[in-house]
N, CA, C and O atoms as a CHARMM CRD file, in Angstrom:
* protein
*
  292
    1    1 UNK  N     61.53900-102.94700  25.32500 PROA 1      0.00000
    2    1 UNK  CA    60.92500-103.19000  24.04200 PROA 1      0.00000
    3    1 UNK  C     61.93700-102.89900  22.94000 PROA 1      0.00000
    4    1 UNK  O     62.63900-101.88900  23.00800 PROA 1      0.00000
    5    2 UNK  N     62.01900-103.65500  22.04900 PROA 2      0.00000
    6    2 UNK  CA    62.82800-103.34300  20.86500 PROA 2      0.00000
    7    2 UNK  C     62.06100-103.11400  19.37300 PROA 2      0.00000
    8    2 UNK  O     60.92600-103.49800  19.09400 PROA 2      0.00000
    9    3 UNK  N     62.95100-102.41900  18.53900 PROA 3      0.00000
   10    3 UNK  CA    62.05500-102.11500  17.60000 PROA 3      0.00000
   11    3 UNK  C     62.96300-101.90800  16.66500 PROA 3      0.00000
   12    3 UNK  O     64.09900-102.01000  17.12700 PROA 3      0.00000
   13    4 UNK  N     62.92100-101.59800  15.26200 PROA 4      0.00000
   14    4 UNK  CA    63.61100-101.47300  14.53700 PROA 4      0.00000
   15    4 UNK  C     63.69300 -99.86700  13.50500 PROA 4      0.00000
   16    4 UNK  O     62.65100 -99.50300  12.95800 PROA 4      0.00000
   17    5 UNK  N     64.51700 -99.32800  13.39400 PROA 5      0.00000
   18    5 UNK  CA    64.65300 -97.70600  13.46200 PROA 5      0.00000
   19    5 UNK  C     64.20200 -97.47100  11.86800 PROA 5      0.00000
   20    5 UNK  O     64.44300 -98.28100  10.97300 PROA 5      0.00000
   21    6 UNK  N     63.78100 -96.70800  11.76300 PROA 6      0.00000
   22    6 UNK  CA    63.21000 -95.74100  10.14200 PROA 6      0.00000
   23    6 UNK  C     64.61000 -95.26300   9.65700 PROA 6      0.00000
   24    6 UNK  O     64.68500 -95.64800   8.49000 PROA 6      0.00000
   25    7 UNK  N     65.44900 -94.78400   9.90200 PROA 7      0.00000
   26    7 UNK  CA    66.78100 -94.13600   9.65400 PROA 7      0.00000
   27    7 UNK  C     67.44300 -94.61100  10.03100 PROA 7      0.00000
   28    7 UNK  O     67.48100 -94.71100  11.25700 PROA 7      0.00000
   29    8 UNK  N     68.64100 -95.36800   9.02100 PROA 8      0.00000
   30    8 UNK  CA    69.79100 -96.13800   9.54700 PROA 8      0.00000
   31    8 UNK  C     70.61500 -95.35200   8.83800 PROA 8      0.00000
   32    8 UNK  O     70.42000 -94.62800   7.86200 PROA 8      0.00000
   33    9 UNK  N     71.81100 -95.66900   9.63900 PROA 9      0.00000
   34    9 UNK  CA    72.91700 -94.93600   8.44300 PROA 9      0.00000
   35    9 UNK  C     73.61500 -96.65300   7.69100 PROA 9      0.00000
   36    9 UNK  O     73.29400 -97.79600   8.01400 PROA 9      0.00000
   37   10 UNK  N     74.60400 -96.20100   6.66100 PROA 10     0.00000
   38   10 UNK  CA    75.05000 -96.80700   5.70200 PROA 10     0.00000
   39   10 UNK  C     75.93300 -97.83600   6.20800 PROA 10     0.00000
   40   10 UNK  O     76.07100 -98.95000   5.70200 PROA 10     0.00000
   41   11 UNK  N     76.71500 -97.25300   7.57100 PROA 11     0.00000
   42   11 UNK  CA    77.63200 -98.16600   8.05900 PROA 11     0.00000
   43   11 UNK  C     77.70700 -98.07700   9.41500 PROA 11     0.00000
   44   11 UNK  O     77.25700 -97.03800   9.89900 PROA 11     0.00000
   45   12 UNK  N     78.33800 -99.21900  10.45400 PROA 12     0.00000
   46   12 UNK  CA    77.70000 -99.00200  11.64900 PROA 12     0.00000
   47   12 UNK  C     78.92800 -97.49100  12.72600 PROA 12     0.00000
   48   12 UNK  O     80.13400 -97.31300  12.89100 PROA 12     0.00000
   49   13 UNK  N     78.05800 -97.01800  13.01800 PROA 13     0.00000
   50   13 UNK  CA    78.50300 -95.69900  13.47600 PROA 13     0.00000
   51   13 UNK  C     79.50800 -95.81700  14.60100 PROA 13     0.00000
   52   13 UNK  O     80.13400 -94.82000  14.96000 PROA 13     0.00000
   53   14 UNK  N     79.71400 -97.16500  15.25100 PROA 14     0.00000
   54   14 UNK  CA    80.58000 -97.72900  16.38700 PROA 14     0.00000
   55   14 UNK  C     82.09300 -98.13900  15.78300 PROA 14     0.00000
   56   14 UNK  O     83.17100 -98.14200  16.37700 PROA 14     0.00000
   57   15 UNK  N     81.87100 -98.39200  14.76500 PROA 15     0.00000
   58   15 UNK  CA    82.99000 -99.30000  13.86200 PROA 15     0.00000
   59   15 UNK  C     83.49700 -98.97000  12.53700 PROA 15     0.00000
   60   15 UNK  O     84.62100 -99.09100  12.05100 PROA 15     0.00000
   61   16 UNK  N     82.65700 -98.62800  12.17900 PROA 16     0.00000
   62   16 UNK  CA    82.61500 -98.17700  10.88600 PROA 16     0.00000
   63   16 UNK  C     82.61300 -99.12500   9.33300 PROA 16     0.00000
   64   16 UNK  O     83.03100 -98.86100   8.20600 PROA 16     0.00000
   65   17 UNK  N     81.93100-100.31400   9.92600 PROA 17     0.00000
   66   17 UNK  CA    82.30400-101.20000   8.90600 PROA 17     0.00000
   67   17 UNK  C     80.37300-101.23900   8.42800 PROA 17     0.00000
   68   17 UNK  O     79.62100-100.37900   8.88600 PROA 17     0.00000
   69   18 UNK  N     79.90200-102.25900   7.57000 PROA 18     0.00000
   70   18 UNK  CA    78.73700-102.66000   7.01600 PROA 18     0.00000
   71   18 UNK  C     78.06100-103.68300   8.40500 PROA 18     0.00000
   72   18 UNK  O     78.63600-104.32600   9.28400 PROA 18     0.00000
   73   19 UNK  N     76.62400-103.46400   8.10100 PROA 19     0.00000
   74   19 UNK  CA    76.19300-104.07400   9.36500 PROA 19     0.00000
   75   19 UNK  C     74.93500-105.34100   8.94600 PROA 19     0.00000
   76   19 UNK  O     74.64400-104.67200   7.95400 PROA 19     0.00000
   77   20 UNK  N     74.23100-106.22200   8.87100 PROA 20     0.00000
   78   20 UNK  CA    72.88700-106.75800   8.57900 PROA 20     0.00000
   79   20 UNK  C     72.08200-106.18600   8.88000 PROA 20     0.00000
   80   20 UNK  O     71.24000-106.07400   7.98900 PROA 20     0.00000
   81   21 UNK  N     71.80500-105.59700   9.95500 PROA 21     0.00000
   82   21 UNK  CA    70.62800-105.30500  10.52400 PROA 21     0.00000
   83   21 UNK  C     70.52800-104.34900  11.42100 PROA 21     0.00000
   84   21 UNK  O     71.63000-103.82500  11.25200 PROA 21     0.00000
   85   22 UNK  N     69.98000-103.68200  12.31800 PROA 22     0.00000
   86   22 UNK  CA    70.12900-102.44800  13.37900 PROA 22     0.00000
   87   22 UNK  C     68.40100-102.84100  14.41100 PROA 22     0.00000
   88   22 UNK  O     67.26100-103.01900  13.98300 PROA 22     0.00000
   89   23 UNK  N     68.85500-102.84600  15.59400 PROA 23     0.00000
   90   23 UNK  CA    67.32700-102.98900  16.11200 PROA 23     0.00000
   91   23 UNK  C     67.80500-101.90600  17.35900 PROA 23     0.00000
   92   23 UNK  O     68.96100-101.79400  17.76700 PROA 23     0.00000
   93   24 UNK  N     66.45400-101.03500  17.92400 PROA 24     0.00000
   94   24 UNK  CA    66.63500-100.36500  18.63000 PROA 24     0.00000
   95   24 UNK  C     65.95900-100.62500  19.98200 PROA 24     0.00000
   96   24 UNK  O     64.74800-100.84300  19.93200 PROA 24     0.00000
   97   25 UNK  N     66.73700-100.63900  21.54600 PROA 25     0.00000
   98   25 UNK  CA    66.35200-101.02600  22.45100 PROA 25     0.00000
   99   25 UNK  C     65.84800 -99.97500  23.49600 PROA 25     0.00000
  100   25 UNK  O     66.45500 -98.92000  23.30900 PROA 25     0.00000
  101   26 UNK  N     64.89600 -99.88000  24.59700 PROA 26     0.00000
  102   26 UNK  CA    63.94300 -98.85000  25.06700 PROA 26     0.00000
  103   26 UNK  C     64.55300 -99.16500  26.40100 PROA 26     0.00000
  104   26 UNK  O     64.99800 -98.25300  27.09800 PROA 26     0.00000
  105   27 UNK  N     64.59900-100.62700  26.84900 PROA 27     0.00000
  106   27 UNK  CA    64.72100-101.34400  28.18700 PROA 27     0.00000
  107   27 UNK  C     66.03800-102.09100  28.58000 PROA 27     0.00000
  108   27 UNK  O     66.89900-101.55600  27.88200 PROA 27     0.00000
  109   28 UNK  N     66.53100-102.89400  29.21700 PROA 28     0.00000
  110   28 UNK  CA    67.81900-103.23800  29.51600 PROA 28     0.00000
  111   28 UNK  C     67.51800-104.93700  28.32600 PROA 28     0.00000
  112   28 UNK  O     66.44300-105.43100  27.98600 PROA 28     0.00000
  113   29 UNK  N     68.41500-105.22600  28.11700 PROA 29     0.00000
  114   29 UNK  CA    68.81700-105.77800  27.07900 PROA 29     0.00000
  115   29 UNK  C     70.03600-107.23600  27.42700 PROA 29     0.00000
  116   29 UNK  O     70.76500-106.95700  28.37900 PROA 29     0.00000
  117   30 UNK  N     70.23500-108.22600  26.99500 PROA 30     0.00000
  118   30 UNK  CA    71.25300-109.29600  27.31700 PROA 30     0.00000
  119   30 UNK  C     71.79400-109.74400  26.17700 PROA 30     0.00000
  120   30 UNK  O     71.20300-110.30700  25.25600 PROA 30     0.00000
  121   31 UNK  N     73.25200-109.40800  26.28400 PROA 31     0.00000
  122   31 UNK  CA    73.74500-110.10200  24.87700 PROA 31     0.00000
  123   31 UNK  C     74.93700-111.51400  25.06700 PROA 31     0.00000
  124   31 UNK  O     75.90200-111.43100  25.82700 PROA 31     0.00000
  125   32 UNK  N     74.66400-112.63200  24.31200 PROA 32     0.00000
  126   32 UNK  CA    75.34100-113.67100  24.29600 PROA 32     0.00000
  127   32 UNK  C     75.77100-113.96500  23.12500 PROA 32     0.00000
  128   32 UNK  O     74.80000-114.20900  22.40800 PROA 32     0.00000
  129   33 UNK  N     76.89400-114.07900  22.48400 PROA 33     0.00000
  130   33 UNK  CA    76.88400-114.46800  21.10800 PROA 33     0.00000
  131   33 UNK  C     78.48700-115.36700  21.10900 PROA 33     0.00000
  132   33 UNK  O     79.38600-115.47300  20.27500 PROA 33     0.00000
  133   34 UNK  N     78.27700-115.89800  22.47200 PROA 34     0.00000
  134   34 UNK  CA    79.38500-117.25100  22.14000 PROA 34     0.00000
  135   34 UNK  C     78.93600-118.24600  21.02800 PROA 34     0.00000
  136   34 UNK  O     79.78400-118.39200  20.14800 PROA 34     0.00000
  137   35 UNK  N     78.04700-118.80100  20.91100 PROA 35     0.00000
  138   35 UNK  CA    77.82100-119.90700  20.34500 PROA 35     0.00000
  139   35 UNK  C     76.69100-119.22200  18.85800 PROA 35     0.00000
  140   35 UNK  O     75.94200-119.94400  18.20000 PROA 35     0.00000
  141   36 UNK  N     76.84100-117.98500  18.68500 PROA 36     0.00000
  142   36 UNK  CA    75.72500-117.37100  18.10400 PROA 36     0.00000
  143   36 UNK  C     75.80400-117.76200  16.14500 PROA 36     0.00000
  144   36 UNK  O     76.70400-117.23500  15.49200 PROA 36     0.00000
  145   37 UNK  N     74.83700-118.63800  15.49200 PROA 37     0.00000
  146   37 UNK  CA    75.56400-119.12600  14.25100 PROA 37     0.00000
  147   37 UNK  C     75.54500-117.77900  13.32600 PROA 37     0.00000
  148   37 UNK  O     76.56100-117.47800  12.69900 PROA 37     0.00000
  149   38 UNK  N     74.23700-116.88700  13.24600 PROA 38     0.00000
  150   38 UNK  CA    74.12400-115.69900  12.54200 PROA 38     0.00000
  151   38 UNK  C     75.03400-114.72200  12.80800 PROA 38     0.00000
  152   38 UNK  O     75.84100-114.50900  11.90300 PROA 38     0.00000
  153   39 UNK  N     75.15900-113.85700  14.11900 PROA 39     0.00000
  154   39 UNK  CA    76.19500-112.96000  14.36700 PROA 39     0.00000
  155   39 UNK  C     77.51400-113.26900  14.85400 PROA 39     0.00000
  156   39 UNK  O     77.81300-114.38800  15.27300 PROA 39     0.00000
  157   40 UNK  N     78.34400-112.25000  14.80400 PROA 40     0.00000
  158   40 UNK  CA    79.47800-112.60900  15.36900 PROA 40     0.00000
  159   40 UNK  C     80.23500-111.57100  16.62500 PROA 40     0.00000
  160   40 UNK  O     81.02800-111.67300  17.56100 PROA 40     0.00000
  161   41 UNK  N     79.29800-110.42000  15.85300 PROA 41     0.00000
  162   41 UNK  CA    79.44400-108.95300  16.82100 PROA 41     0.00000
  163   41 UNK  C     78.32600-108.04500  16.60900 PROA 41     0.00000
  164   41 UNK  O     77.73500-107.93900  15.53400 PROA 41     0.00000
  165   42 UNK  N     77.99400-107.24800  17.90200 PROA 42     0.00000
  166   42 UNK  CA    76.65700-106.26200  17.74000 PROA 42     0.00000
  167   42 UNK  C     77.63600-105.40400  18.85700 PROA 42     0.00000
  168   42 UNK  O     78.31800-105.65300  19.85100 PROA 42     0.00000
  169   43 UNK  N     77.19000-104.06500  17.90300 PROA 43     0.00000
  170   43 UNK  CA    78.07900-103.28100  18.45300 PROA 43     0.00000
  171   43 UNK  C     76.97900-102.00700  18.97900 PROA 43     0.00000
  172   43 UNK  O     76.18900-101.67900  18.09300 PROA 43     0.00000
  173   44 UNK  N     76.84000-101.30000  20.22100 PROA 44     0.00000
  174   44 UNK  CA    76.11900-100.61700  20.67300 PROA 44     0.00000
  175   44 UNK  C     76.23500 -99.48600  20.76100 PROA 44     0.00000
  176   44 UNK  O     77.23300 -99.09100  21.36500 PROA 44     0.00000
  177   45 UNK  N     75.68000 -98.89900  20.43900 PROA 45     0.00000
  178   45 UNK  CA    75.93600 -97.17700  19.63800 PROA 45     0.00000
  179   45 UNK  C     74.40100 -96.06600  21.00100 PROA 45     0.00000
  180   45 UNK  O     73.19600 -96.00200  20.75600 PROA 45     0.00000
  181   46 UNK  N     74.93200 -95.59300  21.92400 PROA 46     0.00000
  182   46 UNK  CA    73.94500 -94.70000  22.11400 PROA 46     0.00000
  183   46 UNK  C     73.07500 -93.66700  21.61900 PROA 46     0.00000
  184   46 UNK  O     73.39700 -92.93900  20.67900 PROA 46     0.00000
  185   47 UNK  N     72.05200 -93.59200  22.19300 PROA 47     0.00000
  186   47 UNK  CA    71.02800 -92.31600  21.34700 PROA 47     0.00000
  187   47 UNK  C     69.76500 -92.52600  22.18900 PROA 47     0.00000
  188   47 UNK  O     69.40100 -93.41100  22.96400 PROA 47     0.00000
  189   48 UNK  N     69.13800 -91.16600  21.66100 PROA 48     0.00000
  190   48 UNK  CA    67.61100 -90.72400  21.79800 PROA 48     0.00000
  191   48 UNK  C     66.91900 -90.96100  20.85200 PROA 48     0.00000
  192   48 UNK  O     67.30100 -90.87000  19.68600 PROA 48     0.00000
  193   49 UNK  N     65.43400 -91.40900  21.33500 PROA 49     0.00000
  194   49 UNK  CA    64.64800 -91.02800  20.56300 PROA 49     0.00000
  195   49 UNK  C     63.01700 -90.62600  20.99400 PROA 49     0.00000
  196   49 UNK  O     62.30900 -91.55500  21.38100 PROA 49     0.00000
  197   50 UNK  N     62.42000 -89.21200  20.92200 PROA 50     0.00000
  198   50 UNK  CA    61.54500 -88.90800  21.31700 PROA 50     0.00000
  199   50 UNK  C     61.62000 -88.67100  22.79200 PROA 50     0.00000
  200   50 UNK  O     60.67500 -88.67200  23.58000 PROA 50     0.00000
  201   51 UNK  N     63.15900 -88.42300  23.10000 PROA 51     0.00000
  202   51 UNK  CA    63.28600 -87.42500  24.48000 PROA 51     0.00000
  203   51 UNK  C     63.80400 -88.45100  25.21600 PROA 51     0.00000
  204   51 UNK  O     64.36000 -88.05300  26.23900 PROA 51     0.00000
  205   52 UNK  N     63.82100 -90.13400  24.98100 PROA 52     0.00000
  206   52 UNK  CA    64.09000 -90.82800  25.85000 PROA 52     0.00000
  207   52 UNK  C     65.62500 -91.54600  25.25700 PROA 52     0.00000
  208   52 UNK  O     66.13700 -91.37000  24.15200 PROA 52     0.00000
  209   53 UNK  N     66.08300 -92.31800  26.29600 PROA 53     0.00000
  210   53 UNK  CA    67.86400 -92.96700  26.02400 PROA 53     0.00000
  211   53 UNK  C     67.19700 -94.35400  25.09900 PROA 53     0.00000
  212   53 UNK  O     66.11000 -94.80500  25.45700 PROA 53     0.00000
  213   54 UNK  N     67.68400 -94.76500  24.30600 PROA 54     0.00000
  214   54 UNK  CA    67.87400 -95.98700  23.60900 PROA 54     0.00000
  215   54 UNK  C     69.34200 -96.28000  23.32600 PROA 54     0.00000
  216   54 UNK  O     70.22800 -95.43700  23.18100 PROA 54     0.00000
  217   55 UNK  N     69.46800 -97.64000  23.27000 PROA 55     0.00000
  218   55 UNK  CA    70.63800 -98.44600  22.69200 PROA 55     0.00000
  219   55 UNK  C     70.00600 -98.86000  21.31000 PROA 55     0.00000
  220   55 UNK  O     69.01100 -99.55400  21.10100 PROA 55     0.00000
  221   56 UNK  N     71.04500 -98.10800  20.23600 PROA 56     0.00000
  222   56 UNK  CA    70.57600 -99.12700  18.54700 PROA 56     0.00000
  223   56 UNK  C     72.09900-100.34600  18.76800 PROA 56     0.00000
  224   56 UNK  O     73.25400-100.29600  19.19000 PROA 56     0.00000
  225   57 UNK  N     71.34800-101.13500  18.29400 PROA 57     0.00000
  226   57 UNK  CA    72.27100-102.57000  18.17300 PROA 57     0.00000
  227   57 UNK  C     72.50200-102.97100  16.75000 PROA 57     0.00000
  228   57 UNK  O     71.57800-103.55100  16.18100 PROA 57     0.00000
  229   58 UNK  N     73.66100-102.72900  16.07100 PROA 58     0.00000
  230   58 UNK  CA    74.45900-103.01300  15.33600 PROA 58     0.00000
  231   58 UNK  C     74.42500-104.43100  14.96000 PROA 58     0.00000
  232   58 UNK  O     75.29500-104.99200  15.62600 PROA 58     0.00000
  233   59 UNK  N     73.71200-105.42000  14.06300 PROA 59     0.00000
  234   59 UNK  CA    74.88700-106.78900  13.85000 PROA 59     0.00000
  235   59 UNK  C     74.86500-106.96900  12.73600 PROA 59     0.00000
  236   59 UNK  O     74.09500-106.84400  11.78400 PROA 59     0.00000
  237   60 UNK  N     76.75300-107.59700  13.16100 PROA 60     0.00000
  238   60 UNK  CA    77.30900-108.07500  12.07300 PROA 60     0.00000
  239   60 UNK  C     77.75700-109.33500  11.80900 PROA 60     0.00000
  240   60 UNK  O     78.70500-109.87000  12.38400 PROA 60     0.00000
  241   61 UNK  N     76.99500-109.88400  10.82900 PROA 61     0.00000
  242   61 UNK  CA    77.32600-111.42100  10.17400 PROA 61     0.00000
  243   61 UNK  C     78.73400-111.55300  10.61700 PROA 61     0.00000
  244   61 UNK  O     79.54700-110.66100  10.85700 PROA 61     0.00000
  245   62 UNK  N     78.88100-113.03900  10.69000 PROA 62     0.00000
  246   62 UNK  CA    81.09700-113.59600  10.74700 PROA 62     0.00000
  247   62 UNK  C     81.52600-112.95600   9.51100 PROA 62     0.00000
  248   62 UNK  O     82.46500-112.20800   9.78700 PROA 62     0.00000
  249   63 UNK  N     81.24300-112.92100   8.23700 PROA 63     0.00000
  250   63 UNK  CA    81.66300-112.46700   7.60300 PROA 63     0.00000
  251   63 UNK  C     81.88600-110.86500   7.64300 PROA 63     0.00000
  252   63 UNK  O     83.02600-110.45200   7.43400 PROA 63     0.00000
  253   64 UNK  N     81.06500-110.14300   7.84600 PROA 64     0.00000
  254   64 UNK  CA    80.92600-108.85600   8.01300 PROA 64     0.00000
  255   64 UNK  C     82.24600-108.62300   9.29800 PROA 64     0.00000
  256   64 UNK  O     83.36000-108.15600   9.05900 PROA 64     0.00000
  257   65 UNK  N     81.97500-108.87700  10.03900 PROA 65     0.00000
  258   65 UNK  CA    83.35000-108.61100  11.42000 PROA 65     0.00000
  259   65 UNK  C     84.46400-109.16200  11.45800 PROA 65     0.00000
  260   65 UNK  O     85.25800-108.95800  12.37600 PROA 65     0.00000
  261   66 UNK  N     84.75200-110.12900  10.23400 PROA 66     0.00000
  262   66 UNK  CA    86.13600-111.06200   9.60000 PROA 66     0.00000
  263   66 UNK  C     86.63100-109.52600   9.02800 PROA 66     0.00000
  264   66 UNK  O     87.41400-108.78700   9.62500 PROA 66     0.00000
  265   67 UNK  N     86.12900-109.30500   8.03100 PROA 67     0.00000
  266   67 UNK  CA    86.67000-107.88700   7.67000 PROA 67     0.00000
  267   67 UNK  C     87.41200-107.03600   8.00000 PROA 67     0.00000
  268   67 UNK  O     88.19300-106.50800   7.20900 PROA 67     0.00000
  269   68 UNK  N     87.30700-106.67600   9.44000 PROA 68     0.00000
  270   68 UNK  CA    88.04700-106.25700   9.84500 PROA 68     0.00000
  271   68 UNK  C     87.79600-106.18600  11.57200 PROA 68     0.00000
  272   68 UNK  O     86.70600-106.07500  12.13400 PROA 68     0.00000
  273   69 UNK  N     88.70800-106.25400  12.00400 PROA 69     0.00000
  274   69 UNK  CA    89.33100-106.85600  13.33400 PROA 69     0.00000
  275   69 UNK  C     88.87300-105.80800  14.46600 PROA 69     0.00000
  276   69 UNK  O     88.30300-106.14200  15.50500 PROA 69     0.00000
  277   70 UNK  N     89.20800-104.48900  14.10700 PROA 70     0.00000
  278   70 UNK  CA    89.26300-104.19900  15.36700 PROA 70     0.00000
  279   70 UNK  C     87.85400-102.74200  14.84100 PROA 70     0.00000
  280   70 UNK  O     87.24200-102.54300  13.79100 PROA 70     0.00000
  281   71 UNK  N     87.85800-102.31400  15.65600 PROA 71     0.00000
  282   71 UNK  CA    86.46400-101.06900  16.02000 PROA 71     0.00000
  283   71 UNK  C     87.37400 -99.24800  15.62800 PROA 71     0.00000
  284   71 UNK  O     88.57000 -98.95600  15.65800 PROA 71     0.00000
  285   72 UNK  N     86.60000 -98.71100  15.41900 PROA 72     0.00000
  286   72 UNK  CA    87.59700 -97.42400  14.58900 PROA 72     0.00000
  287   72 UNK  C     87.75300 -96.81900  15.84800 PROA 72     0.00000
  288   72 UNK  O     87.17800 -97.34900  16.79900 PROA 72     0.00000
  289   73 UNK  N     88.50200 -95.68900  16.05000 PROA 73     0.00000
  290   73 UNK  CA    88.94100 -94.78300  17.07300 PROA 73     0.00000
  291   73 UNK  C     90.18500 -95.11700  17.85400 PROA 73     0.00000
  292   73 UNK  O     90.58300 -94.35700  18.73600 PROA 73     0.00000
């Protein structure tokens, strides 16, 4: 099940750049974004919530991930 989180932070916590949107995942999940016209990258950041593992999913518009190239660390 996916859902979308009450508390986001400002920038995405994987990368460190600006993000569109954040949705949070409960269950296993499939990502394709060869041909994708809205995103260009969703970047997956682990966490809890309410005792259990979730994936929050990060995306970022072409423009947003043109910005900059590579992921911080």
């Amino acid at each position: 099940m996916a859902g979308v989180p009450e508390d986001t932070p400002a920038n995405c916590p994987t990368c460190g750049r600006v993000y569109e949107s954040v949705t949070v995942h409960e269950e296993g999940v499939m990502v394709n974004l060869l041909e994708n016209e809205r995103y260009h990258r969703v970047c997956l950041e682990p966490g809890a919530r309410e005792g259990d593992a979730v994936l929050y999913f990060y995306h970022h518009t072409h423009q947003q991930a043109e910005a900059s190239s590579h992921a911080k660390g």
